[in-house]
CHARMM-style PDB file with segment names, atoms N, HN, CA, C and O in Angstrom:
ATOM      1  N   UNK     1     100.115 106.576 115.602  1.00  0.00      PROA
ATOM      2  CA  UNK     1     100.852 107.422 114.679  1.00  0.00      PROA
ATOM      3  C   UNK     1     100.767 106.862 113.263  1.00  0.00      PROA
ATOM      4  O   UNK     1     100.518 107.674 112.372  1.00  0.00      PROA
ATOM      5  N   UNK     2     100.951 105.498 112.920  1.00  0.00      PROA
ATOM      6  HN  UNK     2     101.153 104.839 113.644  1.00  0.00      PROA
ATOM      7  CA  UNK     2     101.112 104.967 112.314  1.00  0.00      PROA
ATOM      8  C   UNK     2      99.481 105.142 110.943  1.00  0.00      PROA
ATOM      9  O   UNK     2      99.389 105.551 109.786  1.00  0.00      PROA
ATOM     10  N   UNK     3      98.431 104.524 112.036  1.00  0.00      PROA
ATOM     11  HN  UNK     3      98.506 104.191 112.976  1.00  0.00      PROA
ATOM     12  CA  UNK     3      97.063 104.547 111.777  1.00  0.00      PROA
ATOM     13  C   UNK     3      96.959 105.985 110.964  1.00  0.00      PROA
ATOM     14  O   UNK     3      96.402 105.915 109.869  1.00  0.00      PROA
ATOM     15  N   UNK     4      97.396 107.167 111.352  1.00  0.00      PROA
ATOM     16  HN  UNK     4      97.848 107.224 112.243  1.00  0.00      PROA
ATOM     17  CA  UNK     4      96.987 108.491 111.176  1.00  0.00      PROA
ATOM     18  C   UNK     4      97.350 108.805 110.060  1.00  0.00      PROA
ATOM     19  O   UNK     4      96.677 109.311 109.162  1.00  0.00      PROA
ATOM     20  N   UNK     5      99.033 108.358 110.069  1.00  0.00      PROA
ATOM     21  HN  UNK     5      99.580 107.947 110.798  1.00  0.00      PROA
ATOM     22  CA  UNK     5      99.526 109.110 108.639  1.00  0.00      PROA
ATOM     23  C   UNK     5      99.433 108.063 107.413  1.00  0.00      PROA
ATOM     24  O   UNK     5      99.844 108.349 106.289  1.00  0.00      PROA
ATOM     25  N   UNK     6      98.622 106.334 107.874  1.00  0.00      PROA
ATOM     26  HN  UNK     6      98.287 106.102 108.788  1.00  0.00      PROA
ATOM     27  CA  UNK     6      97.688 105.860 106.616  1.00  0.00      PROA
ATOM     28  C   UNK     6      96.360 106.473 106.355  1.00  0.00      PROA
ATOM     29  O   UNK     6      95.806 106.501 105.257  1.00  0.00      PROA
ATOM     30  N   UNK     7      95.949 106.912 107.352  1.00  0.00      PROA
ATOM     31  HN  UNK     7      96.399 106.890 108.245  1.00  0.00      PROA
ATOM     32  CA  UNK     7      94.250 107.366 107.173  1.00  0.00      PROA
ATOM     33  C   UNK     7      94.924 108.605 106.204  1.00  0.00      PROA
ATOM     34  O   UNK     7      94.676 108.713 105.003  1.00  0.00      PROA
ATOM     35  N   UNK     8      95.664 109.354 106.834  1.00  0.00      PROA
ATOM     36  HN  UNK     8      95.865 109.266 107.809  1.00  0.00      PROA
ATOM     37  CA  UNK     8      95.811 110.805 105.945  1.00  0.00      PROA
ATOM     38  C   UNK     8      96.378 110.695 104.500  1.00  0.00      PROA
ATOM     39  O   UNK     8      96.495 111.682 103.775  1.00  0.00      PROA
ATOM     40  N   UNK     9      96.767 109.274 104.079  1.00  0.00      PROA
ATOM     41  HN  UNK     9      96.672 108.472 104.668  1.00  0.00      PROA
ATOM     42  CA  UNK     9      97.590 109.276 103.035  1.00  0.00      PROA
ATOM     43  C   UNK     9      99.101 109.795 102.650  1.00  0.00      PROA
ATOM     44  O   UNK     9      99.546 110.103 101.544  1.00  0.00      PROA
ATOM     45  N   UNK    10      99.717 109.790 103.894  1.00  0.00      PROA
ATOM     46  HN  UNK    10      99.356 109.540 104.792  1.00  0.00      PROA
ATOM     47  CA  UNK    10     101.281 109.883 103.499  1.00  0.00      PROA
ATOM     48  C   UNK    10     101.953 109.450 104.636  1.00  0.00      PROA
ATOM     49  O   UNK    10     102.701 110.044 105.413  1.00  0.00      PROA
ATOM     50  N   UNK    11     101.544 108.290 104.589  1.00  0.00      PROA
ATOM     51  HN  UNK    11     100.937 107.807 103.957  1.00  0.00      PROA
ATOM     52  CA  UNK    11     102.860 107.332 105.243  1.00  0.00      PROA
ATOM     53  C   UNK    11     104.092 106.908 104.844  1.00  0.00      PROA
ATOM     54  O   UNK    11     104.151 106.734 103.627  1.00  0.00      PROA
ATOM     55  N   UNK    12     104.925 106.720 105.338  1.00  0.00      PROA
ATOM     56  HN  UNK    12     104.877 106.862 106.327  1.00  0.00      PROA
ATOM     57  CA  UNK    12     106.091 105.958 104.074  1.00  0.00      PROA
ATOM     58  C   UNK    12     105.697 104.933 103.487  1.00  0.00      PROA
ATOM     59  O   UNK    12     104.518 104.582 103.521  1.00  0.00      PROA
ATOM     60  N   UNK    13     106.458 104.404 102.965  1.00  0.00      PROA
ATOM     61  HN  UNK    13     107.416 104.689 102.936  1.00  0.00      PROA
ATOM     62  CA  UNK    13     106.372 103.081 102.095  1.00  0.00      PROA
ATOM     63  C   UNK    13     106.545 102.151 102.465  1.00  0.00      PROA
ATOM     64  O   UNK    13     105.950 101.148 102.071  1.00  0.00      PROA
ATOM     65  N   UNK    14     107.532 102.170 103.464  1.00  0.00      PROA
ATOM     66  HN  UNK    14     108.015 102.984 103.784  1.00  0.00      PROA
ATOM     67  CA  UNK    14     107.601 101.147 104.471  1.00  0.00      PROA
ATOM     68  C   UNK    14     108.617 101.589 105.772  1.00  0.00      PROA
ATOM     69  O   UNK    14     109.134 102.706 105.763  1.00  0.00      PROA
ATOM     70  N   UNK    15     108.883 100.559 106.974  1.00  0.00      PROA
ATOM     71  HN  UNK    15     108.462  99.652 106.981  1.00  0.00      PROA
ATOM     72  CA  UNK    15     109.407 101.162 107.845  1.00  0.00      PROA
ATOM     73  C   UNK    15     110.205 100.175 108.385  1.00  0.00      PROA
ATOM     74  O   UNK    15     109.753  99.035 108.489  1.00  0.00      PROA
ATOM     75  N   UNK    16     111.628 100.513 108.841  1.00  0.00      PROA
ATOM     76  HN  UNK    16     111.995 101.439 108.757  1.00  0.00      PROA
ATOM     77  CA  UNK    16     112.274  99.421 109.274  1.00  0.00      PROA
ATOM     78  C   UNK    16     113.091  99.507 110.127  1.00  0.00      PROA
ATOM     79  O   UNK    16     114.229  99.806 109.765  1.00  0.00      PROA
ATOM     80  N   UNK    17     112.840  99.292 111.513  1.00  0.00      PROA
ATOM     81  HN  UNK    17     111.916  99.049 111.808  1.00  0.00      PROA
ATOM     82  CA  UNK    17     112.920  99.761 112.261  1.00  0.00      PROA
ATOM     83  C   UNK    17     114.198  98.875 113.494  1.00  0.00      PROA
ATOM     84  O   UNK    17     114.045  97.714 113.875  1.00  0.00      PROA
ATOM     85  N   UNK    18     115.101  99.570 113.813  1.00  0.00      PROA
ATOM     86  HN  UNK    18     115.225 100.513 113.504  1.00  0.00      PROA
ATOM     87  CA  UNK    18     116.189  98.741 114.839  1.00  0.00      PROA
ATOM     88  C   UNK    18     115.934  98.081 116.102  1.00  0.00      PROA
ATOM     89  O   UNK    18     116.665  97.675 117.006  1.00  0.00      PROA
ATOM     90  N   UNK    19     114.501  98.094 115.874  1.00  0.00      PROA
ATOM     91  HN  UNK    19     113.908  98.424 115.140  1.00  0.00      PROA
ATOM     92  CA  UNK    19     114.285  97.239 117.189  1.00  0.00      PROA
ATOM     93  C   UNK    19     112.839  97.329 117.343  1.00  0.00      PROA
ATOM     94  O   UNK    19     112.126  98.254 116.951  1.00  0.00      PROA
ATOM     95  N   UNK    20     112.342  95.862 118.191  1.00  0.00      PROA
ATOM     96  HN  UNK    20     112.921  95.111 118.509  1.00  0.00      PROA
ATOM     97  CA  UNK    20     111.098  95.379 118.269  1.00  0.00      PROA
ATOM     98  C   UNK    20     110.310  96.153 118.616  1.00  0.00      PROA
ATOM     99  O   UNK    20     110.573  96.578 119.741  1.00  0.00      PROA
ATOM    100  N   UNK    21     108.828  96.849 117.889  1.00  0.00      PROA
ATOM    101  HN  UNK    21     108.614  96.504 116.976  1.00  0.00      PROA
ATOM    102  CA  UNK    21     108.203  98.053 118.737  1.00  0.00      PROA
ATOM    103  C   UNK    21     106.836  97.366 118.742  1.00  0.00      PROA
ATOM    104  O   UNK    21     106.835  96.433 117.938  1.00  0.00      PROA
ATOM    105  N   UNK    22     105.814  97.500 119.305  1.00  0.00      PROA
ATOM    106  HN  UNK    22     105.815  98.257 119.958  1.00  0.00      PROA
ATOM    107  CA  UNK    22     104.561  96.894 119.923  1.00  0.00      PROA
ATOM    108  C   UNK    22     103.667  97.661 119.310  1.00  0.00      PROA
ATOM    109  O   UNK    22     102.658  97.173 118.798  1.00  0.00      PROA
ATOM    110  N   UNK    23     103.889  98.731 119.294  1.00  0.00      PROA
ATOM    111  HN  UNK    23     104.708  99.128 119.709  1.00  0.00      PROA
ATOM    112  CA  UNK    23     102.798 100.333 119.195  1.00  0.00      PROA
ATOM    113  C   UNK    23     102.539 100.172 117.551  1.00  0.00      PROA
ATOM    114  O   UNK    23     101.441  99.866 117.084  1.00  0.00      PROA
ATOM    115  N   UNK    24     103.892 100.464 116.650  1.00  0.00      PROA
ATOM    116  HN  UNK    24     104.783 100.713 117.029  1.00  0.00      PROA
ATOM    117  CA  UNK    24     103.520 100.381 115.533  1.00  0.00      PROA
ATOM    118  C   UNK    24     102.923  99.187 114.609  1.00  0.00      PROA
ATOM    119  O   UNK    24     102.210  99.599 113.694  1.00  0.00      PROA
ATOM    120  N   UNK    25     103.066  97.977 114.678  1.00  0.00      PROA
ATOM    121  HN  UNK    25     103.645  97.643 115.421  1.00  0.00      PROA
ATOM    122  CA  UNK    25     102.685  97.324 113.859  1.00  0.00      PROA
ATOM    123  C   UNK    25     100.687  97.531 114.164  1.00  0.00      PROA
ATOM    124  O   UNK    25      99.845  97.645 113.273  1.00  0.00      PROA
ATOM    125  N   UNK    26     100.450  97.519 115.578  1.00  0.00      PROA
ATOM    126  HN  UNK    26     101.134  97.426 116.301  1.00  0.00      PROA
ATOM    127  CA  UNK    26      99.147  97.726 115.941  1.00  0.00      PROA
ATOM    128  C   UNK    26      98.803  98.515 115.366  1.00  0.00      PROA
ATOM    129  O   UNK    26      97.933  98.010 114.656  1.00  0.00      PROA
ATOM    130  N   UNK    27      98.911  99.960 115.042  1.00  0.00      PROA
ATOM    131  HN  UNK    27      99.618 100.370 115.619  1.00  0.00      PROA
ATOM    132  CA  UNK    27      98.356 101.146 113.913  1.00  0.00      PROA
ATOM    133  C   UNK    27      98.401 100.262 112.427  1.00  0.00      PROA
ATOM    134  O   UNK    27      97.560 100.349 111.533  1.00  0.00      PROA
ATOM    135  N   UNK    28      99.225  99.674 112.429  1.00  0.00      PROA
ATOM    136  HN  UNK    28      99.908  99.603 113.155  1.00  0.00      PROA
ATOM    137  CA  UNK    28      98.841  98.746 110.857  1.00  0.00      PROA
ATOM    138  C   UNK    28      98.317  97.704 110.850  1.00  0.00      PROA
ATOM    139  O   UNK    28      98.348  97.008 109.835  1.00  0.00      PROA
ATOM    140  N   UNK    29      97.627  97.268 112.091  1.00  0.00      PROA
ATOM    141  HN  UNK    29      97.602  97.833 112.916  1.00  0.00      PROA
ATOM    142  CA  UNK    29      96.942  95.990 111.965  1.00  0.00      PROA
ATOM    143  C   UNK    29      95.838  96.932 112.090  1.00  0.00      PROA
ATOM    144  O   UNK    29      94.893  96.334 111.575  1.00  0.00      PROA
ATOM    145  N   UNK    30      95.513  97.835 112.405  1.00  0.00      PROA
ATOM    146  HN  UNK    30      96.280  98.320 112.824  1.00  0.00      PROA
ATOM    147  CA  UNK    30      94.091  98.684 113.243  1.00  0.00      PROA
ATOM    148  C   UNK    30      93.759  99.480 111.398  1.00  0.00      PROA
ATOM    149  O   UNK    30      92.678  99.977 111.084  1.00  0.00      PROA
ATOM    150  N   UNK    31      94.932  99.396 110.500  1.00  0.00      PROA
ATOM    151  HN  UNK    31      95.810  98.991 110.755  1.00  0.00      PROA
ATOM    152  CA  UNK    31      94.574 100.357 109.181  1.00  0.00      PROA
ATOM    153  C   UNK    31      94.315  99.453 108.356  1.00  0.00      PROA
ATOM    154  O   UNK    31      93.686  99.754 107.342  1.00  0.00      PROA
ATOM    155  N   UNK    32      94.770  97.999 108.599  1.00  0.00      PROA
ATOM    156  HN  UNK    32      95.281  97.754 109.422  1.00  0.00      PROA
ATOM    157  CA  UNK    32      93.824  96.666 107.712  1.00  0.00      PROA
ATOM    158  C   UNK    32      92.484  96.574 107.705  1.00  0.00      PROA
ATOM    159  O   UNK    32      91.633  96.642 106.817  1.00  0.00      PROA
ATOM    160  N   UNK    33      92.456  96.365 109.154  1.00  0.00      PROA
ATOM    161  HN  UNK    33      93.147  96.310 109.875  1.00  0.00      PROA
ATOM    162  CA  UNK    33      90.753  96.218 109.762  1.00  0.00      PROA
ATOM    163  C   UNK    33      89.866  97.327 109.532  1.00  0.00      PROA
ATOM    164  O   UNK    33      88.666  97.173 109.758  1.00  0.00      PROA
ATOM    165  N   UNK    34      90.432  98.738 108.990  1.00  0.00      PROA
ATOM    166  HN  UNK    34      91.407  98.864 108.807  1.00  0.00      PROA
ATOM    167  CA  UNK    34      89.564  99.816 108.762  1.00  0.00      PROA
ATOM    168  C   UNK    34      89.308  99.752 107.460  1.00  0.00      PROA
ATOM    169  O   UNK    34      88.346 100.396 107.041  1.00  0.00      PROA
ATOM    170  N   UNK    35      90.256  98.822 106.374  1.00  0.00      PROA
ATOM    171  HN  UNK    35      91.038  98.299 106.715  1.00  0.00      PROA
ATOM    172  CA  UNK    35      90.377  98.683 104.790  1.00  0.00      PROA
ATOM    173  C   UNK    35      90.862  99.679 104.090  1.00  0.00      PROA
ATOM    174  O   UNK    35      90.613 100.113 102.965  1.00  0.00      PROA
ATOM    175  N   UNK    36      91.990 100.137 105.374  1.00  0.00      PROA
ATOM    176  HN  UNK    36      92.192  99.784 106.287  1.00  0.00      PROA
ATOM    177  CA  UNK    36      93.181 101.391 104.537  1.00  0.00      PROA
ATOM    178  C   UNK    36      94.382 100.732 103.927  1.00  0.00      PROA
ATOM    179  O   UNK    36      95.038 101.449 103.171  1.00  0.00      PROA
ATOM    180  N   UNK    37      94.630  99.989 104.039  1.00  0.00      PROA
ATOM    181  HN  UNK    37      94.098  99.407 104.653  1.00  0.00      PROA
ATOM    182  CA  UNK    37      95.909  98.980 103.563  1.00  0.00      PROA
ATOM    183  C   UNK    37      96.692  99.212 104.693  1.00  0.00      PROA
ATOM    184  O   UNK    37      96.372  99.741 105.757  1.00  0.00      PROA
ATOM    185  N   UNK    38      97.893  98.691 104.282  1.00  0.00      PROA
ATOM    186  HN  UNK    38      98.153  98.261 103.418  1.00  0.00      PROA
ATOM    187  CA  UNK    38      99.310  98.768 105.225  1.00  0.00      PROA
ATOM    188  C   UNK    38     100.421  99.312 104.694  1.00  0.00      PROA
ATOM    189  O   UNK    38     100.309  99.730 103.542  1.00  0.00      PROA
ATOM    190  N   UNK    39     101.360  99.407 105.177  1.00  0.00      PROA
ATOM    191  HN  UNK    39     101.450  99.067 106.113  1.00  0.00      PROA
ATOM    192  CA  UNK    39     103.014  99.557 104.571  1.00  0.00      PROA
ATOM    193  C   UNK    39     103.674  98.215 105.429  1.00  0.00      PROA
ATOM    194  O   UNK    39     103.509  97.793 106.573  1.00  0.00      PROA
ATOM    195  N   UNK    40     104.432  97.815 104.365  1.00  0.00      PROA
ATOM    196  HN  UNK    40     104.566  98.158 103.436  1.00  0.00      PROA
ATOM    197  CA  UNK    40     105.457  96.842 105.064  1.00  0.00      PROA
ATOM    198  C   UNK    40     106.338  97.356 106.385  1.00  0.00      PROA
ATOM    199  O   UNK    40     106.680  98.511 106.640  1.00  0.00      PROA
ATOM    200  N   UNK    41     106.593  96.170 107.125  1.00  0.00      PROA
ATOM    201  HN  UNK    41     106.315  95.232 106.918  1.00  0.00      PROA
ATOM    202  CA  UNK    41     107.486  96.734 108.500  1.00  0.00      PROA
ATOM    203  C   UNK    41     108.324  95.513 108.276  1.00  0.00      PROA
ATOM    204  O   UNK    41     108.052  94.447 107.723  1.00  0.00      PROA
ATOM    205  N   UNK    42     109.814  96.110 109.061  1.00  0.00      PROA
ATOM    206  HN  UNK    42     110.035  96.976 109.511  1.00  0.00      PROA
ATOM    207  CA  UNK    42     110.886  95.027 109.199  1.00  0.00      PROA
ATOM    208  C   UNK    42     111.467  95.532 110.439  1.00  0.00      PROA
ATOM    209  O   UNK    42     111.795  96.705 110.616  1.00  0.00      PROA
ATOM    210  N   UNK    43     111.605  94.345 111.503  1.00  0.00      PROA
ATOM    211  HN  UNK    43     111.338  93.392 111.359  1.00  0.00      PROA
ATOM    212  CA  UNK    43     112.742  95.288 112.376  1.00  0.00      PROA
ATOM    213  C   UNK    43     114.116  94.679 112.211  1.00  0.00      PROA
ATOM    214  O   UNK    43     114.011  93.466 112.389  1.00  0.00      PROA
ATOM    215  N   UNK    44     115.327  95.017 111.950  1.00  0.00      PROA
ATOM    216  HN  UNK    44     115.413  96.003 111.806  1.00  0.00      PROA
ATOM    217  CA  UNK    44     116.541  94.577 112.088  1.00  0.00      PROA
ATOM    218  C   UNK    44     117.348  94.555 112.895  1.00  0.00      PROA
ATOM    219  O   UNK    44     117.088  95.441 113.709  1.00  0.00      PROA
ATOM    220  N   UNK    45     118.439  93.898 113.221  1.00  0.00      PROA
ATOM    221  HN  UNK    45     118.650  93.178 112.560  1.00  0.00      PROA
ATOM    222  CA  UNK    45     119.068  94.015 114.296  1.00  0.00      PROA
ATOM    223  C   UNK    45     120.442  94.615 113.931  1.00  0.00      PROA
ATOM    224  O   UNK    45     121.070  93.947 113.109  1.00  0.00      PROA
ATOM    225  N   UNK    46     120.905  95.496 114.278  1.00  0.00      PROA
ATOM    226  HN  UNK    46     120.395  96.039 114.946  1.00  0.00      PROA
ATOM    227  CA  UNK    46     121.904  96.522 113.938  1.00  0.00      PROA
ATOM    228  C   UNK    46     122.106  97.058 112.992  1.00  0.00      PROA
ATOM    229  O   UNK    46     123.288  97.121 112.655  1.00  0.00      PROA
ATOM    230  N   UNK    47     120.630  97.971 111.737  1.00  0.00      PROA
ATOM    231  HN  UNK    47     119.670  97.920 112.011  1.00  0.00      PROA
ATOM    232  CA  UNK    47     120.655  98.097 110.834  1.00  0.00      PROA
ATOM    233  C   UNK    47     122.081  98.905 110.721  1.00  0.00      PROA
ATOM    234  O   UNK    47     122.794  99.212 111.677  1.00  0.00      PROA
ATOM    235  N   UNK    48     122.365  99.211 109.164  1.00  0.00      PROA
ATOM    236  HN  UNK    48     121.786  98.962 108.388  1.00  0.00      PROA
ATOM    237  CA  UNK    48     123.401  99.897 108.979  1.00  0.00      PROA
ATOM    238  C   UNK    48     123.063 101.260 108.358  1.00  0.00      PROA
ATOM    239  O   UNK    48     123.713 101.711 107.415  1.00  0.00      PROA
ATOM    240  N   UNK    49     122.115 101.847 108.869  1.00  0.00      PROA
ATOM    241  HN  UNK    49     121.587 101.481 109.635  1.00  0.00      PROA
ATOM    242  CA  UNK    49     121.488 103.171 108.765  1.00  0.00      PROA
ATOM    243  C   UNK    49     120.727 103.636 109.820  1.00  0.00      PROA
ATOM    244  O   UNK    49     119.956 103.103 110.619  1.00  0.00      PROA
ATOM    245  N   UNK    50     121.188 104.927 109.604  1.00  0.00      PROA
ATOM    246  HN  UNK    50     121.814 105.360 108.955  1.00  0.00      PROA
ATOM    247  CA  UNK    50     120.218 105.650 111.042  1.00  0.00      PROA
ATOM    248  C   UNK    50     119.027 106.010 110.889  1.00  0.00      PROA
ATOM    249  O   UNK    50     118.609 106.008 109.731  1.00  0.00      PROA
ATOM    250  N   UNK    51     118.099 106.433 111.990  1.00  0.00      PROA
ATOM    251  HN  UNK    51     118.438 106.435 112.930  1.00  0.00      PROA
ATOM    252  CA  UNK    51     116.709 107.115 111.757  1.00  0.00      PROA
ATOM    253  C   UNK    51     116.838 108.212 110.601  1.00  0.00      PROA
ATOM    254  O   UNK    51     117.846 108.869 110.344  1.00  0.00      PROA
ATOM    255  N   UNK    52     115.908 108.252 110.119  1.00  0.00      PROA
ATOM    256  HN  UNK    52     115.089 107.718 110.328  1.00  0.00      PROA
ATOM    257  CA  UNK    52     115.771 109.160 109.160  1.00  0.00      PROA
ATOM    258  C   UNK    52     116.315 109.233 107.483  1.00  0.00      PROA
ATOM    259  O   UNK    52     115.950 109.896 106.513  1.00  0.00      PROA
ATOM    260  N   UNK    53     117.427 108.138 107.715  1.00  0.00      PROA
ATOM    261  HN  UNK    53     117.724 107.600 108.503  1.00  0.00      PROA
ATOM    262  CA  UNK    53     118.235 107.971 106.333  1.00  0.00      PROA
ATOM    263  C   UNK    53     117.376 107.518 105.416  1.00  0.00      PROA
ATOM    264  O   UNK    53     116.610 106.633 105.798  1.00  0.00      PROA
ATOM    265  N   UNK    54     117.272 107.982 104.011  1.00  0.00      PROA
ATOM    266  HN  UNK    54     117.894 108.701 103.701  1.00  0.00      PROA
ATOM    267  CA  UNK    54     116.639 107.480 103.033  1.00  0.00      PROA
ATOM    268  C   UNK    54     117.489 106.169 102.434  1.00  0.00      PROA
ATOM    269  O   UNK    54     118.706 106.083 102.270  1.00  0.00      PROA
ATOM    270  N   UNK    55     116.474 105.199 102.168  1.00  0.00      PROA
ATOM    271  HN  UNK    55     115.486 105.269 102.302  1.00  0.00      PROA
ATOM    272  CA  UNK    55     117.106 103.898 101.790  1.00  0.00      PROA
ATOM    273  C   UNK    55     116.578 103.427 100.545  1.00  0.00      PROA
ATOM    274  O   UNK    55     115.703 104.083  99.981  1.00  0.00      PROA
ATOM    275  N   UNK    56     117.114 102.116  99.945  1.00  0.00      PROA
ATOM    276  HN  UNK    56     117.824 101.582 100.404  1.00  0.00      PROA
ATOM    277  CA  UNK    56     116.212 101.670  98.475  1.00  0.00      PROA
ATOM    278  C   UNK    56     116.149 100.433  98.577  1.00  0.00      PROA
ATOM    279  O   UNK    56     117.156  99.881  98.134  1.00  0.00      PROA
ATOM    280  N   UNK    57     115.054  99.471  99.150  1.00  0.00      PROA
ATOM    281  HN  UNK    57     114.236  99.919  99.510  1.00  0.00      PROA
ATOM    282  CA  UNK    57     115.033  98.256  99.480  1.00  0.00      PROA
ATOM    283  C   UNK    57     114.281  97.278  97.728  1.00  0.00      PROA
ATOM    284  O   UNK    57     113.197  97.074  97.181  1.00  0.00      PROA
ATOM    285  N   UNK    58     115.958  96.934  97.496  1.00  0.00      PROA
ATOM    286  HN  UNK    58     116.839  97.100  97.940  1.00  0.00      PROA
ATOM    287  CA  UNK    58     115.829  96.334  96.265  1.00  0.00      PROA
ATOM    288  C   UNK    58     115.454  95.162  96.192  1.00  0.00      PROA
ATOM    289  O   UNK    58     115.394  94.624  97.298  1.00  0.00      PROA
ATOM    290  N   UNK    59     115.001  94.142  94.825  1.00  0.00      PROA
ATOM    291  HN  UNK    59     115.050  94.579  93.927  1.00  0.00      PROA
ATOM    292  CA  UNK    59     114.004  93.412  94.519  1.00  0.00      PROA
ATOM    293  C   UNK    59     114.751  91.900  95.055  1.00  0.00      PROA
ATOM    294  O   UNK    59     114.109  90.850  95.046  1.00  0.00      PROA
ATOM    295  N   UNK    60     116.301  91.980  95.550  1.00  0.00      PROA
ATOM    296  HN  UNK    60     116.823  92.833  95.558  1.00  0.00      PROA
ATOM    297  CA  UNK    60     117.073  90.799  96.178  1.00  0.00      PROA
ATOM    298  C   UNK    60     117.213  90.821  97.634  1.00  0.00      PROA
ATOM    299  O   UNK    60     117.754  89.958  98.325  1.00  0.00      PROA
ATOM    300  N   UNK    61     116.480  92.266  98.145  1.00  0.00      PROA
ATOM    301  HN  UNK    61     116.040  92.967  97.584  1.00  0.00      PROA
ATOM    302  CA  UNK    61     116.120  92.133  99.443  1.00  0.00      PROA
ATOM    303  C   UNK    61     117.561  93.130  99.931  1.00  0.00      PROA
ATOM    304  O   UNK    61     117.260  93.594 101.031  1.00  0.00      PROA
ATOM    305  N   UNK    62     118.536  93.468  99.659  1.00  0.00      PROA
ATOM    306  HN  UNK    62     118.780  93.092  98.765  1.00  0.00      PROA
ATOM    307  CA  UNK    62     119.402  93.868  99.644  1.00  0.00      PROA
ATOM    308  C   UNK    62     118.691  95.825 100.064  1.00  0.00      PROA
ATOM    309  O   UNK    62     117.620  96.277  99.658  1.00  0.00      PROA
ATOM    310  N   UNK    63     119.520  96.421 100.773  1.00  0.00      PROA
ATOM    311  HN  UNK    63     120.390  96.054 101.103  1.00  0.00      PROA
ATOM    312  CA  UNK    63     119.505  97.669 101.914  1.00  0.00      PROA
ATOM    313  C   UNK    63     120.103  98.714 101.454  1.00  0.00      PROA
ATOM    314  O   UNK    63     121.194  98.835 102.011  1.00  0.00      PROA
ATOM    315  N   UNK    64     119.816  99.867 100.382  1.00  0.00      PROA
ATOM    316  HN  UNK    64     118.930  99.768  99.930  1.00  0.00      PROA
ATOM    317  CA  UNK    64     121.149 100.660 100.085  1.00  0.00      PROA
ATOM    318  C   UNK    64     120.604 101.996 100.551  1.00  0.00      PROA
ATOM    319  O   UNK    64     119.480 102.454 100.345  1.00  0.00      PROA
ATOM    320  N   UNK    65     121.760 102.607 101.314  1.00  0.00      PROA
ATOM    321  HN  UNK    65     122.673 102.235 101.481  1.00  0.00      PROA
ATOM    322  CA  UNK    65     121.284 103.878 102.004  1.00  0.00      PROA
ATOM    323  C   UNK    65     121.604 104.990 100.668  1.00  0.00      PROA
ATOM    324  O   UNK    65     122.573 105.065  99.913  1.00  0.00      PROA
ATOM    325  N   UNK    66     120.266 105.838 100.758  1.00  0.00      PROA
ATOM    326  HN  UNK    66     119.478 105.777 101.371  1.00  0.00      PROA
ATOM    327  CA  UNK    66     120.619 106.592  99.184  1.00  0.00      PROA
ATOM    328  C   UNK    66     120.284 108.135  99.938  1.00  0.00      PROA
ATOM    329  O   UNK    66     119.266 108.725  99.575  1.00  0.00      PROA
ATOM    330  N   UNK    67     121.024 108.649 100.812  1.00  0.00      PROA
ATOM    331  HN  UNK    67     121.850 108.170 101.106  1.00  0.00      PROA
ATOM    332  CA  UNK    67     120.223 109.835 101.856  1.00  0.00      PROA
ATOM    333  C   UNK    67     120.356 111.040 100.806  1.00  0.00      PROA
ATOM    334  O   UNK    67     121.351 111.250 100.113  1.00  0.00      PROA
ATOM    335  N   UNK    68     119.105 111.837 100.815  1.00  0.00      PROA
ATOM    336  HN  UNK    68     118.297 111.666 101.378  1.00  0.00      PROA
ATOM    337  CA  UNK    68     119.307 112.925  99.907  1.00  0.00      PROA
ATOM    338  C   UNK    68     119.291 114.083 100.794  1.00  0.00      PROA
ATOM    339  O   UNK    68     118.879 114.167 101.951  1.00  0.00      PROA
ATOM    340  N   UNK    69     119.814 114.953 100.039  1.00  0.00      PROA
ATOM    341  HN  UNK    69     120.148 114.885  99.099  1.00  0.00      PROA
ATOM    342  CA  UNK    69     120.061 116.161 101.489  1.00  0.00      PROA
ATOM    343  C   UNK    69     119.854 117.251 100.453  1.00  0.00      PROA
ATOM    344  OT1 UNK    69     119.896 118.435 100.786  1.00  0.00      PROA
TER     345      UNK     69
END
């Protein structure tokens, strides 16, 4: 999934995800080795946002949920 929507050019920016996943970082190790770049990944442990929430991961590393609707 991951691989596809770098090949296609609109992936997010990055992804951060509540728990350890196997599948995705592999689509971004598989879009290095093709010389598509990557997006950053983080997984956290009890983020304080849900799937889908728009966030603004600022330059102190700091998490602010900014959801636009």
């Amino acid at each position: 999934v991951i691989l596809e929507l770098i090949y296609s050019g609109i992936a997010p920016k990055a992804l951060i995800l509540g728990m350890h996943d196997a599948i995705l970082p592999i689509g971004n190790i598989a879009a290095r080795q093709m010389g598509l770049g990557t997006i950053p990944m983080v997984a956290l442990k009890n983020p304080h946002f849900r799937s889908g929430d728009w966030v603004e991961i600022c330059s102190d590393g700091i998490i602010k949920n900014i959801n636009r609707q």
